[in-house]
C-alpha positions in Angstrom: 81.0 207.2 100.8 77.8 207.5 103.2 77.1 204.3 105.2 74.3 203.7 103.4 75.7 203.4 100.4 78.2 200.9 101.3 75.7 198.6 103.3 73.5 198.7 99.3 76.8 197.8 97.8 77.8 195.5 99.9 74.1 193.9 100.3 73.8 193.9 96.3 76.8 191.8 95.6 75.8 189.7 98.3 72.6 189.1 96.6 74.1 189.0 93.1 76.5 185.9 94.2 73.8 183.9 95.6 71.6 183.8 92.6 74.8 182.9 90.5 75.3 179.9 92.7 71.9 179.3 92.5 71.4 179.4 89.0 73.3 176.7 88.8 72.1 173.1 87.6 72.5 170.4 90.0 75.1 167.6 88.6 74.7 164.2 88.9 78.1 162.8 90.9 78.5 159.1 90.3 80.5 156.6 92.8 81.6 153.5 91.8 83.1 150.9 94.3 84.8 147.8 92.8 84.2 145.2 95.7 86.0 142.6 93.8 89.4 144.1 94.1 91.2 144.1 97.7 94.2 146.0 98.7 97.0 145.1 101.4 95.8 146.0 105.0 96.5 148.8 106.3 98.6 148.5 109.5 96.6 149.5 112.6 98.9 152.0 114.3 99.1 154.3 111.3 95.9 156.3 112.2 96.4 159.4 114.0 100.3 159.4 114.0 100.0 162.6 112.3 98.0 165.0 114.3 100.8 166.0 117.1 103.1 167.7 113.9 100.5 170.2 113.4 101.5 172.9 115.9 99.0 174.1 118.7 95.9 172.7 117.0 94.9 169.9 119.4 95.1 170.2 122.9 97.8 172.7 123.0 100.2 170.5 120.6 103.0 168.8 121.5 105.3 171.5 123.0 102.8 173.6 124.9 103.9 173.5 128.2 107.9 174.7 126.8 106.2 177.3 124.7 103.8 178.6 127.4 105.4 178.0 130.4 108.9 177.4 130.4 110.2 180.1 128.6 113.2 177.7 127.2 
């Protein structure tokens, strides 16, 4: 196929997917918050426990200097 060709295909369905998604009616979202009914606290240190687990994703992870470095 030419390159022309493509870039039309490609360009059409482009096109052709943002007028579905904007054919689309807007829907009313609704949010109710009962203030009335109170939970247990939540302990304080529970917030960010989590974030060293996930690998290399913030500041290098947990491990980065053995992985980088070190060599094991």
């Amino acid at each position: 196929m030419s390159r022309v060709r493509i870039s039309g295909i490609v360009f059409l369905t482009v096109v052709i997917g943002a007028g579905s998604c904007l054919a689309r009616e807007a829907s009313q979202q609704r949010v109710v918050v009962d203030t009335t009914n109170r939970s247990a606290p939540i302990c304080e240190y529970v917030y960010g426990q989590f974030i060293e687990h996930l690998g290399r994703c913030i500041d290098g992870g947990i491990w980065a200097e053995m992985l980088k470095d070190r060599k094991f």
